[in-house]
N, CA, C and O atoms as a MOPAC input file, in Angstrom:
PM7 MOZYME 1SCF
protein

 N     68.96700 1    74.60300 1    89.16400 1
 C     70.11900 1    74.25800 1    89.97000 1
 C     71.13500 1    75.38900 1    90.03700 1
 O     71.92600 1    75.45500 1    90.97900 1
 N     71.12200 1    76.38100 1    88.93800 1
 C     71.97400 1    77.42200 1    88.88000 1
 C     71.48000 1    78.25600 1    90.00100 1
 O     70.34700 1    78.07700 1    90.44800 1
 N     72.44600 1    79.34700 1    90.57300 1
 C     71.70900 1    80.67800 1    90.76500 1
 C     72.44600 1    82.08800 1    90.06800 1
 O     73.51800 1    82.30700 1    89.50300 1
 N     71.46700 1    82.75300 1    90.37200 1
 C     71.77500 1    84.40600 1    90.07600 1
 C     72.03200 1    84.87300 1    90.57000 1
 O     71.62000 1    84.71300 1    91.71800 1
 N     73.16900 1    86.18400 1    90.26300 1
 C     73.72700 1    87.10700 1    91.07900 1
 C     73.44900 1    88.38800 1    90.07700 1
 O     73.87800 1    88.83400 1    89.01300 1
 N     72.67200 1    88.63300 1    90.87100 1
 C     72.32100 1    89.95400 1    90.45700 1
 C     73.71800 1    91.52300 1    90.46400 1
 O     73.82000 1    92.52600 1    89.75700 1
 N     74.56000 1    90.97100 1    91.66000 1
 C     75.37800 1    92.01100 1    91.64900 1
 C     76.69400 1    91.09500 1    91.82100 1
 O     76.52700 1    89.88700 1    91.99000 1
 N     77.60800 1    91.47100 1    91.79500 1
 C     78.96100 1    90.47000 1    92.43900 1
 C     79.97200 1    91.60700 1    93.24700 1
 O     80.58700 1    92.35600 1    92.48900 1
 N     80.14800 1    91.75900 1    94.42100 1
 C     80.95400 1    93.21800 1    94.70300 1
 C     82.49300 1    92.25000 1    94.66700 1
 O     82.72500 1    91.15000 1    95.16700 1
 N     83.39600 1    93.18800 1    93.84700 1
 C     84.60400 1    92.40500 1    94.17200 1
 C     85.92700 1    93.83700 1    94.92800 1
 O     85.96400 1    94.97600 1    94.46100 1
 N     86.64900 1    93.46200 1    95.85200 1
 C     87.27500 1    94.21200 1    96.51100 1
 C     88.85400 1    93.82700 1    95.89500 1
 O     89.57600 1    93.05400 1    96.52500 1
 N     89.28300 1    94.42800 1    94.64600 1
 C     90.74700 1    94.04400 1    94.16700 1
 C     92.00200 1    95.30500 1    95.09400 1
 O     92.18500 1    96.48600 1    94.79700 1
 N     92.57400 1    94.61900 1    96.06200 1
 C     93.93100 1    95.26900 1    96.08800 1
 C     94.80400 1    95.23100 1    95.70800 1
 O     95.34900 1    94.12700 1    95.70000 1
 N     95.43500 1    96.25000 1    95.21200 1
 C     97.09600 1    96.19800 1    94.47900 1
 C     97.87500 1    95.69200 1    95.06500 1
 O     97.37800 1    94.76900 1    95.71000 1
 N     99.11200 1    95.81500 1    95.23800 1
 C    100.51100 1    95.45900 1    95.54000 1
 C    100.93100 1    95.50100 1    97.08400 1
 O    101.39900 1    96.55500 1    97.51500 1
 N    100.79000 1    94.43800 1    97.90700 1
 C    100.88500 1    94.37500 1    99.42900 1
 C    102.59900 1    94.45800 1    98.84500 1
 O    103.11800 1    93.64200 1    98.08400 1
 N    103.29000 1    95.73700 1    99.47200 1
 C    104.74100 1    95.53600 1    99.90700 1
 C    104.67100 1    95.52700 1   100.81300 1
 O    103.85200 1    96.17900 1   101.46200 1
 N    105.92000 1    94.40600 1   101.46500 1
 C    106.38300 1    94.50500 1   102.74000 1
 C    106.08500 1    94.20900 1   103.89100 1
 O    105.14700 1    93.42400 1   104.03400 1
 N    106.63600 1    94.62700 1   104.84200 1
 C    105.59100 1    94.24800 1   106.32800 1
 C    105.02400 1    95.64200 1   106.05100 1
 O    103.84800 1    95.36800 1   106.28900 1
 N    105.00500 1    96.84700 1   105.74300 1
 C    104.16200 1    97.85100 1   106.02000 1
 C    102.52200 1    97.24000 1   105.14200 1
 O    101.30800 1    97.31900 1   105.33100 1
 N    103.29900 1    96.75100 1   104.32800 1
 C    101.97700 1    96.49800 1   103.38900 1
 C    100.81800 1    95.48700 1   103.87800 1
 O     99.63600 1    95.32300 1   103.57700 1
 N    101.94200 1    94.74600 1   104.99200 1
 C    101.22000 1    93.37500 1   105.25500 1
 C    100.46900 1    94.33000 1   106.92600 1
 O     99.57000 1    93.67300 1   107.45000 1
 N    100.78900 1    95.65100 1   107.63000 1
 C    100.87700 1    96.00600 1   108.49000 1
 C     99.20800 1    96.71700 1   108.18500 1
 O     98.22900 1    96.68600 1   108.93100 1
 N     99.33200 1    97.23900 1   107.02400 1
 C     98.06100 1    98.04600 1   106.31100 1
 C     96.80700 1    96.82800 1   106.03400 1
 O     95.75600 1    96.98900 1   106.65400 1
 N     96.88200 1    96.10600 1   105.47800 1
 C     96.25200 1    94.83100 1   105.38000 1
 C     95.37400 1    94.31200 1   107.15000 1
 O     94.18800 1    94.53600 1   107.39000 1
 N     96.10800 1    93.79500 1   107.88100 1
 C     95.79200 1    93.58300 1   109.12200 1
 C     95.06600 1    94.68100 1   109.73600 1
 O     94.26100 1    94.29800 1   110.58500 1
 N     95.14000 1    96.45100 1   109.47500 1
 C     94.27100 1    97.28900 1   110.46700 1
 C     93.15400 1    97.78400 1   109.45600 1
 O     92.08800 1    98.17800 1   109.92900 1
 N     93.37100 1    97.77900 1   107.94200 1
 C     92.17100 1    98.68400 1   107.37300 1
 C     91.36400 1    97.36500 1   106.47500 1
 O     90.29900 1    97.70200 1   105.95800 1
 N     91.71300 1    96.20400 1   106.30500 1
 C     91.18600 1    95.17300 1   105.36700 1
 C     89.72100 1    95.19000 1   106.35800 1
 O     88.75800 1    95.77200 1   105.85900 1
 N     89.55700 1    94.59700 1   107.66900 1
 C     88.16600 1    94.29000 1   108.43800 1
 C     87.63000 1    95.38700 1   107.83900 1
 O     87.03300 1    95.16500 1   106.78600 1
 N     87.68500 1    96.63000 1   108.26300 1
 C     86.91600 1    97.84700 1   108.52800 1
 C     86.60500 1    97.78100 1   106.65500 1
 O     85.39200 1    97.93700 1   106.51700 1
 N     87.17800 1    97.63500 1   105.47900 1
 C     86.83700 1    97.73100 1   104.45100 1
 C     85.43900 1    96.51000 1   103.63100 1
 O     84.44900 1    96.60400 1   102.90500 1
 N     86.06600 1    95.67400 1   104.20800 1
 C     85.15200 1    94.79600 1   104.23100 1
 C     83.64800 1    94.85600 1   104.73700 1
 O     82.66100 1    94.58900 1   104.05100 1
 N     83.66000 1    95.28000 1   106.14900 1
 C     82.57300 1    95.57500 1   106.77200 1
 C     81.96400 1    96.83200 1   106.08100 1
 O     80.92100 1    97.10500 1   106.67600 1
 N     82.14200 1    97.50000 1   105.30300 1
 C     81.77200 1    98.91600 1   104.75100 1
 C     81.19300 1    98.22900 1   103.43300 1
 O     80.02900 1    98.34800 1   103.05100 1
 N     82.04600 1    97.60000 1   102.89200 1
 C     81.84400 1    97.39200 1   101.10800 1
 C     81.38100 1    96.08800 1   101.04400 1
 O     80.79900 1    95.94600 1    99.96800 1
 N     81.37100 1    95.09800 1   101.68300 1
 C     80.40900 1    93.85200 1   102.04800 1
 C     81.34800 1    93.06400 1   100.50500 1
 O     80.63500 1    92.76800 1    99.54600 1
 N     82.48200 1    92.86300 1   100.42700 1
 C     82.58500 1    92.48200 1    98.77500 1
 C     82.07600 1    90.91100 1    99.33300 1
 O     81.93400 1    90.61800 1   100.52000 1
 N     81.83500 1    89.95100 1    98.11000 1
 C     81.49700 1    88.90400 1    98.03500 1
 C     83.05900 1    87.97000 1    97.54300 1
 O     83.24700 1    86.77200 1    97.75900 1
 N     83.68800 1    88.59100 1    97.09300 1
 C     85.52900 1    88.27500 1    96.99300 1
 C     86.19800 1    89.07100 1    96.69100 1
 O     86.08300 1    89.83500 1    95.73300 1
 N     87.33600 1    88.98600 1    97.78900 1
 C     88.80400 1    89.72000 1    97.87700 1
 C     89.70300 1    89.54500 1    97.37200 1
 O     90.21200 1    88.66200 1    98.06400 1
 N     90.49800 1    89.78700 1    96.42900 1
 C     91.65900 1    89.59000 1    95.58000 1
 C     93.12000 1    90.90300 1    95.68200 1
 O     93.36700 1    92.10800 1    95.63600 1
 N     93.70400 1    89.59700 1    95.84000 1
 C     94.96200 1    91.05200 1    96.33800 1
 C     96.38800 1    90.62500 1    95.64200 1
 O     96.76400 1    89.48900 1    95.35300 1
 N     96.97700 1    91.70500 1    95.48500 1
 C     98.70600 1    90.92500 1    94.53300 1
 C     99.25900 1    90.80700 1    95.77500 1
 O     98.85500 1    91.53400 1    96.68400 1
 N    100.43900 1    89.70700 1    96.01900 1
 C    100.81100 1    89.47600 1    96.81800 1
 C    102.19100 1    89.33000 1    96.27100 1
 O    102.56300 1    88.16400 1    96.39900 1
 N    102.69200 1    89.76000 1    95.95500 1
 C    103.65900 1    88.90800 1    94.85600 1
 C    104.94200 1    89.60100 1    95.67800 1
 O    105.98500 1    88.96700 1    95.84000 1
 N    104.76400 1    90.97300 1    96.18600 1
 C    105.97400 1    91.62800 1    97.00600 1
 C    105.55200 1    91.49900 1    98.47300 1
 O    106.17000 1    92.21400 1    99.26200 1
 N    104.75800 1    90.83400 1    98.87900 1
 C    104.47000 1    90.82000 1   100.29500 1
 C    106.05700 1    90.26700 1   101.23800 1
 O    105.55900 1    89.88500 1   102.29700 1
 N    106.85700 1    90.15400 1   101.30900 1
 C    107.93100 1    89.83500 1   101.26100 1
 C    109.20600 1    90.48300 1   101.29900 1
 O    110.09600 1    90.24700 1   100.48200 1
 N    109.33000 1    91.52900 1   102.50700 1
 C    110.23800 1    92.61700 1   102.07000 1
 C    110.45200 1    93.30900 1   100.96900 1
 O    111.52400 1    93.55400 1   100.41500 1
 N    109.33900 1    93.62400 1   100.67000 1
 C    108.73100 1    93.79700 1    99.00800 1
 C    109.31600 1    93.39200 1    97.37500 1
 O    109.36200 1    94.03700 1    96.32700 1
 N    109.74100 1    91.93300 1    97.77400 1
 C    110.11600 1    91.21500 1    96.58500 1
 C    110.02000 1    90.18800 1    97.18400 1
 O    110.53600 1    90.01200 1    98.28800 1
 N    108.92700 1    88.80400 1    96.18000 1
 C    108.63400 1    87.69300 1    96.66700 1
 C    107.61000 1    87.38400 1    97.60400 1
 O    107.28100 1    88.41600 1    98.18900 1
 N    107.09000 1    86.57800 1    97.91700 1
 C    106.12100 1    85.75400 1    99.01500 1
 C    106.60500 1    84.86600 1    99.24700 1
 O    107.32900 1    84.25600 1    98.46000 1
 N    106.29000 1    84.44700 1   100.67100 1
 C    106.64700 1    83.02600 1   101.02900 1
 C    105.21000 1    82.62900 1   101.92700 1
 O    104.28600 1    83.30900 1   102.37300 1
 N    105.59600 1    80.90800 1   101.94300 1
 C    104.53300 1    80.40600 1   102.22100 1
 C    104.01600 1    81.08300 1   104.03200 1
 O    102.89000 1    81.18300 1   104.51900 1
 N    104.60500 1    81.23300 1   104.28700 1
 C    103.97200 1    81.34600 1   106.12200 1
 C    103.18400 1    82.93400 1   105.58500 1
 O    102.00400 1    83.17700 1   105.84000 1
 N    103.85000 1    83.63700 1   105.02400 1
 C    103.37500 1    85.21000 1   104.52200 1
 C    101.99400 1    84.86900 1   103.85700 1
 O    100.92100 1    85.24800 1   104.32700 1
 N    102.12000 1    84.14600 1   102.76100 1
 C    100.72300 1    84.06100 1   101.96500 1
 C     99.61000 1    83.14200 1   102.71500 1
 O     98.42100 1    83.14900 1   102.39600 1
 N    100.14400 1    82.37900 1   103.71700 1
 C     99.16000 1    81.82800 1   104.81100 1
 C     98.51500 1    83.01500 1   105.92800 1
 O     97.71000 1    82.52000 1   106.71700 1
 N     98.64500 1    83.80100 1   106.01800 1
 C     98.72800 1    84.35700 1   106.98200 1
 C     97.32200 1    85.77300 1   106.27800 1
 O     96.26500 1    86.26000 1   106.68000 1
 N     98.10100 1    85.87600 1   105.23900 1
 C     97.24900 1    86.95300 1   104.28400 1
 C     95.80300 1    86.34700 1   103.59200 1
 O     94.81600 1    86.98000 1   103.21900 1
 N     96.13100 1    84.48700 1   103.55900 1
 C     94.71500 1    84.05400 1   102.85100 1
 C     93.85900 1    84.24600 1   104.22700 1
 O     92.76400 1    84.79600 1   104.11500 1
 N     94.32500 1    83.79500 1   105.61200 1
 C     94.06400 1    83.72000 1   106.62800 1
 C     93.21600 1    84.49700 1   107.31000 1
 O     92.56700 1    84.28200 1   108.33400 1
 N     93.35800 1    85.98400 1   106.18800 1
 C     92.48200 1    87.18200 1   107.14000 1
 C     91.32500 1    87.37900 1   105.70700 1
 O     91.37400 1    86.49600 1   104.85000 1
 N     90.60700 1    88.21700 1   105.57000 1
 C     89.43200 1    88.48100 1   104.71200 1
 C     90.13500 1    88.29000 1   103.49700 1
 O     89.19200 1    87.96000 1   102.77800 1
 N     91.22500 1    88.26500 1   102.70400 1
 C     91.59200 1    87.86300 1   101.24500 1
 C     91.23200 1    86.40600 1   100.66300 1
 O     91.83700 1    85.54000 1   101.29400 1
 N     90.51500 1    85.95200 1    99.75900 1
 C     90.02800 1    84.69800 1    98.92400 1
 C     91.59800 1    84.39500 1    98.23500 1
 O     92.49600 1    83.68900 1    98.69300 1
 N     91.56800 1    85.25600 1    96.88200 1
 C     92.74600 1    84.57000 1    96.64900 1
 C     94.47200 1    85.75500 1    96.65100 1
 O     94.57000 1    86.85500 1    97.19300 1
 N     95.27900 1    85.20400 1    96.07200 1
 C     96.44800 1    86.33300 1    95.91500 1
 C     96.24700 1    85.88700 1    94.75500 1
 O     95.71900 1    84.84700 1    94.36200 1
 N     97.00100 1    87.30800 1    93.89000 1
 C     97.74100 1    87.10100 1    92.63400 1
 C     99.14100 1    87.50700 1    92.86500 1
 O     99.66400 1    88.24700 1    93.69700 1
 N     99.63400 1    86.73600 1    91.78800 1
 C    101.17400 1    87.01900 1    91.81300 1
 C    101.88300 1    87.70300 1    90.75100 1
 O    101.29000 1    88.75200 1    90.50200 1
 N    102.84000 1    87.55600 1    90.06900 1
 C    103.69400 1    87.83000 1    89.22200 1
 C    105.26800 1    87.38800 1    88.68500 1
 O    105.71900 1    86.26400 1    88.46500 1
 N    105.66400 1    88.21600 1    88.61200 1
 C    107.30000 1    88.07200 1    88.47900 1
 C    108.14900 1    87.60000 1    89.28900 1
 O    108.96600 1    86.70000 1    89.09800 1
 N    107.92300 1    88.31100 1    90.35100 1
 C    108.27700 1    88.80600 1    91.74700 1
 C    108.43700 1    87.24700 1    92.76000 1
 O    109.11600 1    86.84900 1    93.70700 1
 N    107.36700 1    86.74300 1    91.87600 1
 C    106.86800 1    85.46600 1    92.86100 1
 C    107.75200 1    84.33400 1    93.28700 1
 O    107.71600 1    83.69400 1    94.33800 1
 N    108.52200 1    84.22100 1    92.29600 1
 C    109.99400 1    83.33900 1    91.74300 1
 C    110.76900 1    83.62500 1    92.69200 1
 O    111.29600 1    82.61200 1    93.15200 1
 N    111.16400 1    84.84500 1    93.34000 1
 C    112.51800 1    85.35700 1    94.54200 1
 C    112.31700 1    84.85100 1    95.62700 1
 O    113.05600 1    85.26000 1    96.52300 1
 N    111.41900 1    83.93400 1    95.95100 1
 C    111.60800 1    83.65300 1    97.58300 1
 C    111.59600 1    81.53300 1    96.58200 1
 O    110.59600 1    81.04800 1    96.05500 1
 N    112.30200 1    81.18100 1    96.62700 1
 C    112.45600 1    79.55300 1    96.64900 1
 C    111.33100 1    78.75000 1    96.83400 1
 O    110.64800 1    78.25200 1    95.93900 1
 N    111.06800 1    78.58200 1    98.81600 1
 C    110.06600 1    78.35500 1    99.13100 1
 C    108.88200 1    78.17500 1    99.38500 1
 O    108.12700 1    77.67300 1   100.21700 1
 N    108.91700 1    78.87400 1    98.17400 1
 C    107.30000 1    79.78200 1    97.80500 1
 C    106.80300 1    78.24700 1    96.19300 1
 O    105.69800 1    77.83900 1    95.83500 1
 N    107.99900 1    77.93400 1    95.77100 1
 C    107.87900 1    76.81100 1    94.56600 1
 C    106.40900 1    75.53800 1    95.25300 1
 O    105.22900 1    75.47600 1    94.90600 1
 N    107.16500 1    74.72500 1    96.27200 1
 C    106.27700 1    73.48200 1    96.10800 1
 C    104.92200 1    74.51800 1    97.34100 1
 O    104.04900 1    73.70800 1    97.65200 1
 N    104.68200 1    75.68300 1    97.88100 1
 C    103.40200 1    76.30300 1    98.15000 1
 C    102.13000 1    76.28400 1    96.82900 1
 O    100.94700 1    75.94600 1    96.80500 1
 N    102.99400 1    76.77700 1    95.91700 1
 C    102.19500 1    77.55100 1    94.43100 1
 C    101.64700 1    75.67700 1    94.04600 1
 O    100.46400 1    75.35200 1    94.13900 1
 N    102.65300 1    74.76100 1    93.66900 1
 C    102.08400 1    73.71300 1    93.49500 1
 C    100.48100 1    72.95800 1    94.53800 1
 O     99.65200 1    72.15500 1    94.11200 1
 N    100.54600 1    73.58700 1    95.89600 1
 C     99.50000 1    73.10600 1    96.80800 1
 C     98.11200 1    73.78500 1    96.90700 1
 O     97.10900 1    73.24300 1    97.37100 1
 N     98.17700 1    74.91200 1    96.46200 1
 C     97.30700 1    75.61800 1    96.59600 1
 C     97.08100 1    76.48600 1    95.30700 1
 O     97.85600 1    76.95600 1    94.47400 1
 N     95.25900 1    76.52400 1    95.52100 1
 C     94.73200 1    77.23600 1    93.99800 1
 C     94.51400 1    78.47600 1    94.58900 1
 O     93.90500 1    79.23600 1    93.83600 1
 N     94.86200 1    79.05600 1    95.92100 1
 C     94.28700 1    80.35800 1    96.39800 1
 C     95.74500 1    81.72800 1    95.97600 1
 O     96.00600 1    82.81200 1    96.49800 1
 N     96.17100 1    81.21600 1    95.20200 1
 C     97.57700 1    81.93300 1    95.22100 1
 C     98.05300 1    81.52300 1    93.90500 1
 O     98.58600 1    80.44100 1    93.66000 1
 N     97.78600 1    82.61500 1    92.94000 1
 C     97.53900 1    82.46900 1    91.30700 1
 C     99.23000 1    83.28300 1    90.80800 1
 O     99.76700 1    84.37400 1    90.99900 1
 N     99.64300 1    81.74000 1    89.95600 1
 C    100.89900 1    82.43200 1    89.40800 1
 C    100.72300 1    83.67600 1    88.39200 1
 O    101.71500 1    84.24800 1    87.93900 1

């Protein structure tokens, strides 16, 4: 009933700041993907947010394109709205 994975490719990105960060994400994430075939994408998201904080429409938007999950941090706490998101969803790791 199990299976094997012989390989697991995982594609970890650092620190999306900003809209530039979120700007970089949207033109080079496809083309990386299509090159490196990962099997999951993991990215900090934690400054996506005028580079302090996430909010929910931001981290929708970022699970939305080739990223599985975000990670967060410190950072994550500065946007409010971002509180009852983190409670709804497991794709966006405190």
């Amino acid at each position: 009933m199990g299976w094997k994975v012989d390989r697991l490719r995982v594609l970890f990105i650092g620190d999306i700041v900003g809209r530039p960060g979120r700007r970089a994400i949207r033109k080079l994430l496809p083309a990386a993907c299509e090159e490196y075939r990962p099997d999951f994408v993991i990215a900090n998201g934690e400054n996506a947010a005028g580079g302090l904080g996430i909010t929910p429409d931001i981290a929708t938007k970022l699970l939305d394109s080739e990223i599985d999950v975000l990670t967060s941090g410190n950072h994550v706490w500065n946007k409010k709205e971002i509180y009852d998101y983190l409670n709804s969803t497991q794709r966006l790791i405190r």
